[in-house]
N, CA and C of each residue as an Amber inpcrd file, in Angstrom:
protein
   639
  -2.5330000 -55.2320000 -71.5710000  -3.4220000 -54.2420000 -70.9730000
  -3.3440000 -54.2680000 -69.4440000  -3.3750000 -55.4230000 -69.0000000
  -2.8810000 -55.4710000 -67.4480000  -1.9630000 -54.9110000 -66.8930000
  -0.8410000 -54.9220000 -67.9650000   0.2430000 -54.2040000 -67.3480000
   0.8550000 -52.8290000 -67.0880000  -0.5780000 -52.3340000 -68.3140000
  -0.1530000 -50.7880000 -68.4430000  -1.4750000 -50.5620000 -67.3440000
  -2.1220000 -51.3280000 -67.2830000  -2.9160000 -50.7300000 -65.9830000
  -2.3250000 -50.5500000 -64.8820000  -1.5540000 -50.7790000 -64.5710000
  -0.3890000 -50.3810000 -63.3700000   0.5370000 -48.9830000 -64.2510000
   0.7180000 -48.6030000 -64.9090000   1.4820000 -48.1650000 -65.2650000
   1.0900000 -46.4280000 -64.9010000   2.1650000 -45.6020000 -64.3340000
   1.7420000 -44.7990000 -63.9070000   2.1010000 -43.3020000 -64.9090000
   2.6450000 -43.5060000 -65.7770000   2.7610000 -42.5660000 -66.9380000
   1.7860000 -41.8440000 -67.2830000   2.0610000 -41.0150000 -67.6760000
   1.5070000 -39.4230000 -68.1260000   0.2880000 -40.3770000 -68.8210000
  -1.0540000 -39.9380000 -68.5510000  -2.2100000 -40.3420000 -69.5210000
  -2.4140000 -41.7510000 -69.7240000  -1.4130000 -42.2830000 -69.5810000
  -1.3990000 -44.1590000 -69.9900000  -2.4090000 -44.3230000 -69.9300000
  -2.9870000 -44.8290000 -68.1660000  -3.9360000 -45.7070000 -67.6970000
  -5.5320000 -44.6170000 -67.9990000  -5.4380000 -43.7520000 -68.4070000
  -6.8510000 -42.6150000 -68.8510000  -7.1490000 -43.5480000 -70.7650000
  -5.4980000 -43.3620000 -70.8790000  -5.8410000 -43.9980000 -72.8120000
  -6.7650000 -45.2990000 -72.9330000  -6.1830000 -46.3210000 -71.6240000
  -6.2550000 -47.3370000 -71.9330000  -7.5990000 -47.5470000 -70.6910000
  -8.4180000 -46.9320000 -70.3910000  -9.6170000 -46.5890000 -70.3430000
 -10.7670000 -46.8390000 -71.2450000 -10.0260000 -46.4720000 -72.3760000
 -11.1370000 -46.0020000 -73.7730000 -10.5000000 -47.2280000 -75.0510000
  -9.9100000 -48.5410000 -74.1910000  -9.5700000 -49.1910000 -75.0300000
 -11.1050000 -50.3440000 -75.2680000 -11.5250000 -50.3630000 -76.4310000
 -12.4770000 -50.9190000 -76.5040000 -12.8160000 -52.8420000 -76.2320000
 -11.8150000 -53.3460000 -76.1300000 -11.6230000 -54.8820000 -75.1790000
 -11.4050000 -54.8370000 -74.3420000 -11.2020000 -53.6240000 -73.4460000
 -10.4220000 -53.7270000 -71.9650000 -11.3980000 -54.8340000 -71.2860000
 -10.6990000 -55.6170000 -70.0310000 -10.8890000 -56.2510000 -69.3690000
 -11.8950000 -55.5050000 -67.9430000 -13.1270000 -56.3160000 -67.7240000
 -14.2030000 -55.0310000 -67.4550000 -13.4070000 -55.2250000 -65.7470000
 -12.6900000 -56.2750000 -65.2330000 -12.0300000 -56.2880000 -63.9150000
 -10.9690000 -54.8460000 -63.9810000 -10.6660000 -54.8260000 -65.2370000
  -9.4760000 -53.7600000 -65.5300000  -9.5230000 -52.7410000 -65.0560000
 -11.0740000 -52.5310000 -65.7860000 -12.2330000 -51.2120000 -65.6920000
 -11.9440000 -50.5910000 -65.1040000 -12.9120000 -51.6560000 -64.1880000
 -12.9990000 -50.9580000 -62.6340000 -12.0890000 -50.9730000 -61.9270000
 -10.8910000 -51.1100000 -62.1310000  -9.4290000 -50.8670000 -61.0740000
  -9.0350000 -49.5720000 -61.7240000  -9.4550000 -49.1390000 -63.2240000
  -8.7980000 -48.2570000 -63.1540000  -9.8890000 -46.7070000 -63.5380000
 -11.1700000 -47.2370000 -62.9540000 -12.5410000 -46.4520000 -62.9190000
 -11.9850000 -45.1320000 -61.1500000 -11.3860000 -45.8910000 -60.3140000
 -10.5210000 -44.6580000 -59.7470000  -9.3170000 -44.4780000 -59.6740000
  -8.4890000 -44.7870000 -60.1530000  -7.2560000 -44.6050000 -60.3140000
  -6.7940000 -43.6180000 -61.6510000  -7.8910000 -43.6630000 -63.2110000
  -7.6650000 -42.1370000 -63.3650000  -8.6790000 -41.6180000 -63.5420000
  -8.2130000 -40.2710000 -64.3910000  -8.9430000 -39.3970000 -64.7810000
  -9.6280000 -39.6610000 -65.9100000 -10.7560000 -40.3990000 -65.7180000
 -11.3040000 -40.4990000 -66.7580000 -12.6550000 -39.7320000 -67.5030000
 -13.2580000 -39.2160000 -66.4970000 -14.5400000 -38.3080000 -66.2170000
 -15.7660000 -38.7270000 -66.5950000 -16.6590000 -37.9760000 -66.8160000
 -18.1000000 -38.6100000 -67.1490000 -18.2030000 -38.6200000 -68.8580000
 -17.4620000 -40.0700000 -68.7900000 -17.7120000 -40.4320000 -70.7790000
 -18.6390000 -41.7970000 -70.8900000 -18.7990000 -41.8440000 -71.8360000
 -19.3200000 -43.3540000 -72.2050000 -18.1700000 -44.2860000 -72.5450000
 -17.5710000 -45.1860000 -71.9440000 -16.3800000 -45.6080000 -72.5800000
 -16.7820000 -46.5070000 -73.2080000 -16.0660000 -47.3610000 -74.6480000
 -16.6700000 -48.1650000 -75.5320000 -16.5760000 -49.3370000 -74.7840000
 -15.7080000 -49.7170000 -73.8900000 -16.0480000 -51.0510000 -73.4950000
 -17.5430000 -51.1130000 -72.8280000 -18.1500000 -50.1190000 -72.2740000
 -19.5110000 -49.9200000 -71.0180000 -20.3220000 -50.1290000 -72.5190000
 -20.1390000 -49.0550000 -73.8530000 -21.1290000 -49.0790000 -74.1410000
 -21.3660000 -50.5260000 -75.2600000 -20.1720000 -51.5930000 -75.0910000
 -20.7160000 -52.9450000 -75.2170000 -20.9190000 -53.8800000 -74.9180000
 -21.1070000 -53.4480000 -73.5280000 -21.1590000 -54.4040000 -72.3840000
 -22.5770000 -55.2560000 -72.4270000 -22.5560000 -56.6530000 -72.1190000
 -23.7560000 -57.3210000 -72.5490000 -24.6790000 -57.3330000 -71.2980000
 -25.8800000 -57.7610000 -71.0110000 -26.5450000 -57.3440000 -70.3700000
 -26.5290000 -57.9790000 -68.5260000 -25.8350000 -59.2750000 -69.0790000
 -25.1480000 -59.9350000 -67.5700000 -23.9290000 -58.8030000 -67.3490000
 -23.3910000 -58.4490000 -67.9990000 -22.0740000 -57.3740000 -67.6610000
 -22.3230000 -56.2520000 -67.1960000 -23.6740000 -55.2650000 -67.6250000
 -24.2260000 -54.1410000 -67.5870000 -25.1350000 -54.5240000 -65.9270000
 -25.3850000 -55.5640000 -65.6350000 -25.9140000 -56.1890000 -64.1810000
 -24.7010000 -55.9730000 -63.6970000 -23.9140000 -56.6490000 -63.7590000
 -22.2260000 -57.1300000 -63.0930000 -21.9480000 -55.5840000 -62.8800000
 -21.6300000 -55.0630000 -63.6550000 -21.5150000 -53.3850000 -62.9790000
 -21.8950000 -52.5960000 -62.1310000 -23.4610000 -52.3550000 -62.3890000
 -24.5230000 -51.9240000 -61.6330000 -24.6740000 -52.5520000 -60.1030000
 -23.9050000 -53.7270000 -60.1770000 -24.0320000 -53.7550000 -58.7240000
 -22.1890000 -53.5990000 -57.9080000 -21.6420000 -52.8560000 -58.5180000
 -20.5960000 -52.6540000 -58.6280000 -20.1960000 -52.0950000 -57.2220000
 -19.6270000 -52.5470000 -56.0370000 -19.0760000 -51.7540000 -55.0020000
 -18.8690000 -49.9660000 -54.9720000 -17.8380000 -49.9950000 -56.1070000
 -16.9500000 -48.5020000 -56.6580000 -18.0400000 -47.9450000 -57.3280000
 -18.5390000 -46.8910000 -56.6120000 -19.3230000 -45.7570000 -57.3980000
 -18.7880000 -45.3450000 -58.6710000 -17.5650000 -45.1990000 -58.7410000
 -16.9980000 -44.6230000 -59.7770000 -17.2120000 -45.4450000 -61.0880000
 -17.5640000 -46.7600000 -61.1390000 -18.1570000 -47.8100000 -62.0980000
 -19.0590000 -47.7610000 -61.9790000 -20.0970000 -47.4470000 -60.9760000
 -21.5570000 -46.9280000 -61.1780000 -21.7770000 -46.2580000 -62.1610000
 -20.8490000 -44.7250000 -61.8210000 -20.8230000 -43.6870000 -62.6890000
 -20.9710000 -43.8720000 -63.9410000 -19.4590000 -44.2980000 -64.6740000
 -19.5370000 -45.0960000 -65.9610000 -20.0570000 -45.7190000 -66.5200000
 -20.8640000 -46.0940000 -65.6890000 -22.1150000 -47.3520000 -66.0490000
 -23.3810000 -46.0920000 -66.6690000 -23.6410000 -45.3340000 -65.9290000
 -24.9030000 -44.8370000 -65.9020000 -24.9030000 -43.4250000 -67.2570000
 -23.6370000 -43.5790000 -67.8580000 -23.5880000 -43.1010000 -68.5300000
 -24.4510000 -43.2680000 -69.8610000 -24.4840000 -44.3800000 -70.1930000
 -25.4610000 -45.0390000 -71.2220000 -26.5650000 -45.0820000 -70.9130000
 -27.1580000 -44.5280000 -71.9940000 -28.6090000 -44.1830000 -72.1100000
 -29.5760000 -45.3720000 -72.4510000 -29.2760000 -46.5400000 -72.8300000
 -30.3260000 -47.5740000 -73.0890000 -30.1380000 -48.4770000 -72.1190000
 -30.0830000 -48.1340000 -71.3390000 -30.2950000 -49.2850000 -69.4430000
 -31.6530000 -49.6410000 -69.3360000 -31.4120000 -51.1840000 -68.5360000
 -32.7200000 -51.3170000 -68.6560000 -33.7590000 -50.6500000 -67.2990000
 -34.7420000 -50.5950000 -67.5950000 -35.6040000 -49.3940000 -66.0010000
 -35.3350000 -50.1250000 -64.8090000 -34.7870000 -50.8520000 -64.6820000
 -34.3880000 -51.5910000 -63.5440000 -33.1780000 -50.8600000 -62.8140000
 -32.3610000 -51.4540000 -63.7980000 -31.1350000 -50.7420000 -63.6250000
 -31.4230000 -49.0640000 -63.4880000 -31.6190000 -48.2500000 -64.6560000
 -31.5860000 -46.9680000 -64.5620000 -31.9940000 -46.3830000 -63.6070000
 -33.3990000 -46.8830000 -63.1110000 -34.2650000 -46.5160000 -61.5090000
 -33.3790000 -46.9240000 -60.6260000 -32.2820000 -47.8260000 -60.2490000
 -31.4490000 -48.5070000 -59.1380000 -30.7160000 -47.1540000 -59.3430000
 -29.5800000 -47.0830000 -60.5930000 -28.4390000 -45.7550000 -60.2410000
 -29.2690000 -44.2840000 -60.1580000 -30.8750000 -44.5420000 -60.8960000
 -31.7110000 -42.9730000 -59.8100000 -31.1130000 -42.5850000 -58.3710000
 -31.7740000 -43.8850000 -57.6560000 -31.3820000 -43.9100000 -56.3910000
 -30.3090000 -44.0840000 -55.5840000 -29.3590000 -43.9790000 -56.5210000
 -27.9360000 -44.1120000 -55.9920000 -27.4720000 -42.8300000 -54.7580000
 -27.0680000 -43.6280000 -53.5250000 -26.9070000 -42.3910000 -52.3470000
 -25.3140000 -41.4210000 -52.6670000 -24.7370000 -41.8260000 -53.9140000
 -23.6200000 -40.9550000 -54.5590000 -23.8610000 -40.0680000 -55.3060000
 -23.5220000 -39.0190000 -55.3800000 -24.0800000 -37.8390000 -55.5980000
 -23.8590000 -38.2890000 -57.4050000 -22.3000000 -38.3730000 -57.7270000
 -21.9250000 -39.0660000 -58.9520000 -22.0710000 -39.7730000 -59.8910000
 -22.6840000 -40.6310000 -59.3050000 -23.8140000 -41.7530000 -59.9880000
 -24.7670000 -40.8150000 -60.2840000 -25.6220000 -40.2260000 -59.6140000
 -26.7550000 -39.6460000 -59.7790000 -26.5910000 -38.9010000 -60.7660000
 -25.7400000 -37.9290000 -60.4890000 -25.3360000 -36.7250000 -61.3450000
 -25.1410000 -37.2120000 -63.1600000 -24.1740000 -38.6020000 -62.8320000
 -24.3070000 -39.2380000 -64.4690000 -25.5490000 -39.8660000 -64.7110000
 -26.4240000 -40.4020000 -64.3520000 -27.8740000 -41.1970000 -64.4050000
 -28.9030000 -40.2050000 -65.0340000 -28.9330000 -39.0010000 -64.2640000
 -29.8920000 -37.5490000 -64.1960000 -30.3890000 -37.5070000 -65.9400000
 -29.8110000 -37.5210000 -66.5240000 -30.4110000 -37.5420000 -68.3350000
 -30.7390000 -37.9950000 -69.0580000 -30.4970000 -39.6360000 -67.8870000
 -30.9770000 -40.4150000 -68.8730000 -32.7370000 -40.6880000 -69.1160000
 -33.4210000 -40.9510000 -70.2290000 -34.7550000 -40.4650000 -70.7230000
 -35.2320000 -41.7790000 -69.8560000 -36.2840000 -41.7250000 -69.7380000
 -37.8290000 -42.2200000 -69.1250000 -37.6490000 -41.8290000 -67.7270000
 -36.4950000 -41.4790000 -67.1030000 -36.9970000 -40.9100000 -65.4760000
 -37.9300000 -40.2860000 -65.2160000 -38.8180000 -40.4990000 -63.9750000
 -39.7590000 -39.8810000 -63.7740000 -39.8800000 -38.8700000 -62.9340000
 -40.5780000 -37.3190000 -63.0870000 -40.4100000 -36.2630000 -62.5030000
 -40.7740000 -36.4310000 -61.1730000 -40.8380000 -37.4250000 -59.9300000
 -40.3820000 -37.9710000 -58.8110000 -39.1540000 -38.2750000 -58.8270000
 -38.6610000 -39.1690000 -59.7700000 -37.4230000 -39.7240000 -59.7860000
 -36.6640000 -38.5860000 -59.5750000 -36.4840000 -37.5850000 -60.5910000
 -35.8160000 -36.4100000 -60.8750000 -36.0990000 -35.5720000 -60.1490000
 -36.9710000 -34.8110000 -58.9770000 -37.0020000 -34.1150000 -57.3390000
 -35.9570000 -35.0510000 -56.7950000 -36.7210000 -35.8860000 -56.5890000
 -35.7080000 -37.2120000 -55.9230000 -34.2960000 -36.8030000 -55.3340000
 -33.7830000 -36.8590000 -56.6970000 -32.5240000 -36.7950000 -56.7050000
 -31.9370000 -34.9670000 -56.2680000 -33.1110000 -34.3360000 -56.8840000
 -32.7200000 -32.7680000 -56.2020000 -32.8030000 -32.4900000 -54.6740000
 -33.4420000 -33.4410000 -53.7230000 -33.8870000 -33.6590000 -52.8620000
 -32.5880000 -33.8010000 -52.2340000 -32.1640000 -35.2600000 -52.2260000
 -31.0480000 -35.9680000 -52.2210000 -29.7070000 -35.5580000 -52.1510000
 -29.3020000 -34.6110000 -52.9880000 -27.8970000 -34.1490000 -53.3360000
 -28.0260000 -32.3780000 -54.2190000 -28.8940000 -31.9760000 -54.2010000
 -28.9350000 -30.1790000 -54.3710000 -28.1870000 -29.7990000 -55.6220000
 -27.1570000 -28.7030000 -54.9900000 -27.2170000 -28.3170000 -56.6670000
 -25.8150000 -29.3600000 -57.5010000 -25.2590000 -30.7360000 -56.9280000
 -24.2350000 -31.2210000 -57.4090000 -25.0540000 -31.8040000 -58.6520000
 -26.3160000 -31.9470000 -59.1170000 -27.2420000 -32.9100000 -59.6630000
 -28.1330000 -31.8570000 -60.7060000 -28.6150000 -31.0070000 -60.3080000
 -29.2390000 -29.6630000 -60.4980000 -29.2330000 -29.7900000 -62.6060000
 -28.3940000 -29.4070000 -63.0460000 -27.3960000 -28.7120000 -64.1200000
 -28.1830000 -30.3980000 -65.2310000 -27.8650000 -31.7600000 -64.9760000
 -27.9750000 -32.7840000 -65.4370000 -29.4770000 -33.3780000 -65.5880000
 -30.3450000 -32.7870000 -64.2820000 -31.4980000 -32.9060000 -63.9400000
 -32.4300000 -32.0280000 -65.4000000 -31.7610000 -30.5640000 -65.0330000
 -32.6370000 -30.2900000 -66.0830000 -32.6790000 -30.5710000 -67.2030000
 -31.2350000 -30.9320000 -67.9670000 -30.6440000 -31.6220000 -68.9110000
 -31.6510000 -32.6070000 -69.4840000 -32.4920000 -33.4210000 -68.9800000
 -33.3660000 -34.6890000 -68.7320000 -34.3560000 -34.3120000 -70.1380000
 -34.5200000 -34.9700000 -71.0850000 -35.1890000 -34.8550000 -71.8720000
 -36.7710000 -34.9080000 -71.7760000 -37.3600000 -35.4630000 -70.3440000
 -38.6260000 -35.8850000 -70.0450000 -38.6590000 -34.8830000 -68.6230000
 -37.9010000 -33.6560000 -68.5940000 -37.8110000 -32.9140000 -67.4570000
 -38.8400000 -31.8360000 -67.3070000 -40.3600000 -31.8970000 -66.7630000
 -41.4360000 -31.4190000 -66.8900000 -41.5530000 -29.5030000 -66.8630000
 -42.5200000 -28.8000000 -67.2280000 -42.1410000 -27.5210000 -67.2030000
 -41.7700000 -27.4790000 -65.9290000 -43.0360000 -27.6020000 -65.4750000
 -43.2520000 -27.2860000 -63.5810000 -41.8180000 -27.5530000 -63.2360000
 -41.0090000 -28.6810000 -63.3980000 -39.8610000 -28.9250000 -62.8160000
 -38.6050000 -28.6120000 -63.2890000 -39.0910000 -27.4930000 -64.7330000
 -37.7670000 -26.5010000 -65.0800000 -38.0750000 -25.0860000 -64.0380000
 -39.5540000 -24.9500000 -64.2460000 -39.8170000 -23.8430000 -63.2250000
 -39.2070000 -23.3990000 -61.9780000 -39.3030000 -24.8290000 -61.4290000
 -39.0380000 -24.8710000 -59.8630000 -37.1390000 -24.9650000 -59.6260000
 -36.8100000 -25.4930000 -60.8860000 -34.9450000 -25.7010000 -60.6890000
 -34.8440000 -24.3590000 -61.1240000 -35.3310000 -23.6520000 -61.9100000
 -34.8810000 -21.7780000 -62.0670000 -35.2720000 -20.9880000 -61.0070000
 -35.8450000 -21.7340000 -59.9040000 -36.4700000 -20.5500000 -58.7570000
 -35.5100000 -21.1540000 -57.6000000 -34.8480000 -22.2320000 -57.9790000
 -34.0000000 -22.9220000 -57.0460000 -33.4500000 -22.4160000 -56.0410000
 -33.1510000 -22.0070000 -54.9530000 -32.2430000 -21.4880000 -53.9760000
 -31.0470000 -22.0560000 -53.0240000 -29.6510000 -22.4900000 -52.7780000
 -28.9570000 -21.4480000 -53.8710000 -29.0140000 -21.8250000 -55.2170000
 -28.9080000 -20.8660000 -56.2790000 -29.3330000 -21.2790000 -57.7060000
 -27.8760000 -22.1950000 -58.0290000 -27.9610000 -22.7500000 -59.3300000
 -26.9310000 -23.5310000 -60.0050000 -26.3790000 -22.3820000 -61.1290000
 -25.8550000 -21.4290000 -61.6320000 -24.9040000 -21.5930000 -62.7890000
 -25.5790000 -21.9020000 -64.0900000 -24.6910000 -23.6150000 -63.8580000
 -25.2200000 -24.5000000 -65.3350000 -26.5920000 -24.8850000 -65.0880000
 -27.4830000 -24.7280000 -64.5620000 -28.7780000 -25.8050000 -64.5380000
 -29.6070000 -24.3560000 -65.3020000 -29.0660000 -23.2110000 -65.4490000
 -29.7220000 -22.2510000 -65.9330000 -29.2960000 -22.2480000 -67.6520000
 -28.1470000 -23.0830000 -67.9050000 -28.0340000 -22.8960000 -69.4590000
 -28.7330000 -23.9360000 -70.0660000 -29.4730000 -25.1130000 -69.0500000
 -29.6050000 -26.0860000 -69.5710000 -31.4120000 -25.9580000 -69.9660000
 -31.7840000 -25.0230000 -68.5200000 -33.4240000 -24.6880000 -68.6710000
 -33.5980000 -24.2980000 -70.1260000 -32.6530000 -23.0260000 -70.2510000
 -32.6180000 -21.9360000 -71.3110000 -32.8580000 -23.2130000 -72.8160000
 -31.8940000 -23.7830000 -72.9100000 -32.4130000 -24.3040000 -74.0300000
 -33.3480000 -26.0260000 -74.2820000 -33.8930000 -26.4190000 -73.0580000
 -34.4580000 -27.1940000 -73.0910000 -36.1930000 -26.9800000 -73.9320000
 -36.8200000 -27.8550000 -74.6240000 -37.6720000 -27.3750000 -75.2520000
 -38.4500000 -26.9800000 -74.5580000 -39.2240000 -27.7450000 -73.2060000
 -40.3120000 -27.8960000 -72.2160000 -40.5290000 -26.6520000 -71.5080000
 -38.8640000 -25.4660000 -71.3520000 -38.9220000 -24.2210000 -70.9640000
 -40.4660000 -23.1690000 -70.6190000 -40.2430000 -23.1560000 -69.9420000
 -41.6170000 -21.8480000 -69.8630000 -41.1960000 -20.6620000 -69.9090000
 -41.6790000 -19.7970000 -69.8590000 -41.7220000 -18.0230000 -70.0810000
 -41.5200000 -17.6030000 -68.9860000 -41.7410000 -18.4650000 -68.0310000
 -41.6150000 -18.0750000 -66.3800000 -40.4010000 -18.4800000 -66.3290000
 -39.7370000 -20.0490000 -66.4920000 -38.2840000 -19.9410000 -66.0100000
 -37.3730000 -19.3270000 -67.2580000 -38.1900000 -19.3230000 -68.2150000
 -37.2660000 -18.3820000 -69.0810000 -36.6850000 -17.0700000 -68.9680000
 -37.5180000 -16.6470000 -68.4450000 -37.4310000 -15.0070000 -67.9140000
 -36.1520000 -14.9130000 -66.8840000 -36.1240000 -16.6580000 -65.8860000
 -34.8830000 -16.5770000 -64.7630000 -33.9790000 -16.4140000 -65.6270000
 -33.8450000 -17.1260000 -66.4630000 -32.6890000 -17.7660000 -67.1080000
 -31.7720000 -16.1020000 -67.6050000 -32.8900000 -15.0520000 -68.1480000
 -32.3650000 -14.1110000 -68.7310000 -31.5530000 -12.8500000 -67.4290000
 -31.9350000 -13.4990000 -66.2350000 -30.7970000 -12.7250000 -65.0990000
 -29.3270000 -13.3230000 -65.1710000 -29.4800000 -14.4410000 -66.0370000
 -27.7970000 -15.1600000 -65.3770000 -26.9530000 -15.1260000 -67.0410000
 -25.8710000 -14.4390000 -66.8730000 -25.1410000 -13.8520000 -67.9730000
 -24.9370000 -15.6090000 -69.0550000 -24.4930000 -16.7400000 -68.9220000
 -24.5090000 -17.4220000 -69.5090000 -25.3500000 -17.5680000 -70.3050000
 -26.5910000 -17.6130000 -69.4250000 -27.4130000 -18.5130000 -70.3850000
 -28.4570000 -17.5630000 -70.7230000 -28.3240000 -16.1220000 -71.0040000
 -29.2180000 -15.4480000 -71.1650000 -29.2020000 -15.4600000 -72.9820000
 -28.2480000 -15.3680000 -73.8490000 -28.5820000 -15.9220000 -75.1750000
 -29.9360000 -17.0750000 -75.3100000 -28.9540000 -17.9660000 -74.7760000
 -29.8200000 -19.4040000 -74.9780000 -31.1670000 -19.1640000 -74.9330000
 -31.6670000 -18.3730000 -73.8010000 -32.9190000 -17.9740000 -73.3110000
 -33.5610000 -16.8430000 -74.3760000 -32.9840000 -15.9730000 -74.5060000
 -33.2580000 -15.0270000 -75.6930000 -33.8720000 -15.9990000 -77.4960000
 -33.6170000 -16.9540000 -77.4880000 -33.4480000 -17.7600000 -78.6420000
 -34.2570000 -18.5770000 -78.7580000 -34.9850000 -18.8680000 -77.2310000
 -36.2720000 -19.6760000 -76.8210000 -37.7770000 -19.1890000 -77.6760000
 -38.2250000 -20.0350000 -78.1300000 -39.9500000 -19.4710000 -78.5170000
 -40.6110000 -19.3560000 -77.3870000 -40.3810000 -20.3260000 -76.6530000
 -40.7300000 -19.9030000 -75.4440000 -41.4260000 -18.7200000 -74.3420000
 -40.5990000 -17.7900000 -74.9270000 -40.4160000 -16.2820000 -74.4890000
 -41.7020000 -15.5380000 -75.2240000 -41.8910000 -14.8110000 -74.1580000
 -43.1370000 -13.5120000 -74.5250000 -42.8970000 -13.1420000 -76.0040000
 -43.1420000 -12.7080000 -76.5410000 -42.5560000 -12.1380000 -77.9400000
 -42.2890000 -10.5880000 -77.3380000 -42.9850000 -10.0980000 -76.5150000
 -42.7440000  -8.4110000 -76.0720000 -41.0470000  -8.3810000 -75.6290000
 -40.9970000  -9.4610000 -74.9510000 -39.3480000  -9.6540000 -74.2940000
 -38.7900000  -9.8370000 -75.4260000 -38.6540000 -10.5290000 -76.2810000
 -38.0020000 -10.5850000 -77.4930000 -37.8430000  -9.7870000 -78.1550000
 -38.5050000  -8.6880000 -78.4100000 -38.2910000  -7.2810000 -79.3170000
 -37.3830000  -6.3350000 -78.0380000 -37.5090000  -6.8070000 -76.8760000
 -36.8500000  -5.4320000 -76.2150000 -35.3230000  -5.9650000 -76.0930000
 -35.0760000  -7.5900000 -76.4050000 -34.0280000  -8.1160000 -76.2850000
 -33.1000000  -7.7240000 -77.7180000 -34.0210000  -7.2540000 -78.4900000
 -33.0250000  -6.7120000 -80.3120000 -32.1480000  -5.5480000 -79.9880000
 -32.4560000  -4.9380000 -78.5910000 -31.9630000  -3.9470000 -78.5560000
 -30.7660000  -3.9570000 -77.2080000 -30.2820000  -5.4940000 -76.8490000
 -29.4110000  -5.7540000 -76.1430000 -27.7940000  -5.5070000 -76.1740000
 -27.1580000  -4.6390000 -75.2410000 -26.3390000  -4.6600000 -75.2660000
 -25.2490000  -5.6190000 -75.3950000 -25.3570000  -6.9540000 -75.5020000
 -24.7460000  -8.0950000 -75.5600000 -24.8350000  -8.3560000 -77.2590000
 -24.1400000  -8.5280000 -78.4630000 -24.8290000  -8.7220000 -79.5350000
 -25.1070000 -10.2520000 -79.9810000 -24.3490000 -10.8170000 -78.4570000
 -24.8100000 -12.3760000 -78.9560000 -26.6940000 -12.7210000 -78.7100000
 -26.7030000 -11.7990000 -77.8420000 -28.0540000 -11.8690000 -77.2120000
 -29.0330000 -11.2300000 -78.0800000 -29.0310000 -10.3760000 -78.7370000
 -29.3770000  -9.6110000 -80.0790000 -29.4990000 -10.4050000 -80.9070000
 -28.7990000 -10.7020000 -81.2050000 -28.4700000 -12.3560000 -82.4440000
 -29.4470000 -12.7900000 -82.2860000 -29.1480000 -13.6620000 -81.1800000
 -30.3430000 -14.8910000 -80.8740000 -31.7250000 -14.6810000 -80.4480000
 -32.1740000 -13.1980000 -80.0260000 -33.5000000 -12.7760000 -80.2620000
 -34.5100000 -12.6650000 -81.3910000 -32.8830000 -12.0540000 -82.1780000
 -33.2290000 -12.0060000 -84.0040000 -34.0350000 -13.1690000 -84.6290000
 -32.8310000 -14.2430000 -84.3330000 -33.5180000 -15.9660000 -84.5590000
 -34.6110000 -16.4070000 -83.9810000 -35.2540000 -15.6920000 -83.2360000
 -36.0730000 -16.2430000 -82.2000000 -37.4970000 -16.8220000 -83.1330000
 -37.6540000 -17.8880000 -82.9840000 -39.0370000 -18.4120000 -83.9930000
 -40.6230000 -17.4410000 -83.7040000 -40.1930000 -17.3410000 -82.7700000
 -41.5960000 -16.6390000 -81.7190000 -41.5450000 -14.9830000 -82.3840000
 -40.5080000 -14.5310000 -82.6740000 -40.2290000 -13.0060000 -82.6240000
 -41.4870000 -12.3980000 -83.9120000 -42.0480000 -11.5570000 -83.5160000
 -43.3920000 -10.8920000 -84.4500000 -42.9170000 -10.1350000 -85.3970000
 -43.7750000 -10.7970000 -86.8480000 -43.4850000 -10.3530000 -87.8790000
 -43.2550000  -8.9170000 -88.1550000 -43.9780000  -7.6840000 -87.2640000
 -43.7680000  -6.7240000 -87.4830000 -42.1850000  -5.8040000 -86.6170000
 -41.6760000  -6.9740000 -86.0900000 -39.9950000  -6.7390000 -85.5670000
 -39.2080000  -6.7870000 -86.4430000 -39.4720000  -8.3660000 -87.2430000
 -38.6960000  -8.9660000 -87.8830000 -38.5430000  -8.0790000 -89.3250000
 -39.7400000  -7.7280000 -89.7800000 -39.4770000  -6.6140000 -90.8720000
 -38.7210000  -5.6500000 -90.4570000 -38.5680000  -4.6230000 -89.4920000
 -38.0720000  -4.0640000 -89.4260000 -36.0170000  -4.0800000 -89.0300000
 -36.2720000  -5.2360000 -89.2090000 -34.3540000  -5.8750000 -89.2750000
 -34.0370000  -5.9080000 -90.8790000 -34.8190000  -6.1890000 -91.6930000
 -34.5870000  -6.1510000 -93.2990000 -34.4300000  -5.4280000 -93.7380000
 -33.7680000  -4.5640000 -94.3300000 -32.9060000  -3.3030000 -94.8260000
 -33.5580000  -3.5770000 -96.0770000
């Protein structure tokens, strides 16, 4: 494994990334050297808890990164790569559950819309603070597909969500949503968006009859 970690061949040192004994010195020599992106690799996610320390205080952000990928860190750790001044770290940290909606401004604060998209992603990501990432300025893209189908959604950032062509299904599909918006959405020119109004849990029985032939 050492040796193909030098090895500069097509994909090699990315394969041997995701080799589940790799050597965690390996790791991190080859945490920038490739392309490995934001995964959980099996060696991180059996890394023991002196190892999962040993990381976390890791020089190379880019082993931050990898690190913060895993979701059962302990709040020590997870609150440390919160505050990580790399946008990267952050950006992989952002979802993981018990952060707190300080923690998560925090980081919008910090680094804008590189973080945005992951933030809302956050399973403990408060309305108020889906609200405020859909009123965002400049807006994100992805942080609008992520509002759209997060449960915590409101009717207020739901409504953003339905200006931005992605994620306006997702949003259509929300209970979330007025039910009045939902009947005017059956009649969307998009038919994915139609669809998913159709499905809509919220949508009033006297709509929904009228789709039954």
């Amino acid at each position: 494994m050492r040796t193909l970690a030098t090895d500069r061949g097509h994909d090699v040192q990315r394969r041997l990334a995701h080799h589940p004994d790799l050597p965690l010195d390996v790791l991190s020599a080859l945490a920038g050297a490739a392309r490995i992106g934001s995964v959980l690799l099996p060696r991180i996610a059996s890394a023991s808890q002196s190892e999962v320390a040993e990381l976390a205080a890791s020089a190379n952000p880019n082993v931050r990164m990898l690190l913060a990928q895993r979701r059962d860190l302990p709040p020590d750790i997870r609150d440390a790569l919160a505050d990580d001044p790399d946008a990267k770290v952050a950006k992989s940290i952002a979802p993981h559950p018990g952060l707190s909606d300080a923690q998560l401004r925090a980081m919008v604060t910090r680094h804008g819309g590189r973080v945005m998209a992951k933030v809302a992603a956050n399973p403990g990501a408060t309305s108020t603070l889906l609200e405020d990432l859909a009123q965002h300025r400049p807006s994100v893209q992805k942080a609008f597909r992520e509002i759209a189908r997060h449960g915590n959604a409101t009717a207020a950032a739901l409504l953003a969500c339905l200006d931005v062509h992605q994620a306006r299904a997702l949003a259509a599909r929300h209970g979330a949503l007025p039910p009045s918006v939902i009947v005017e959405l059956l009649d969307d020119e998009g038919w994915q968006v139609a669809e998913a109004a159709a499905a809509n849990p919220s949508l009033p029985l006297s709509a929904m009859s009228k789709l039954v032939p």
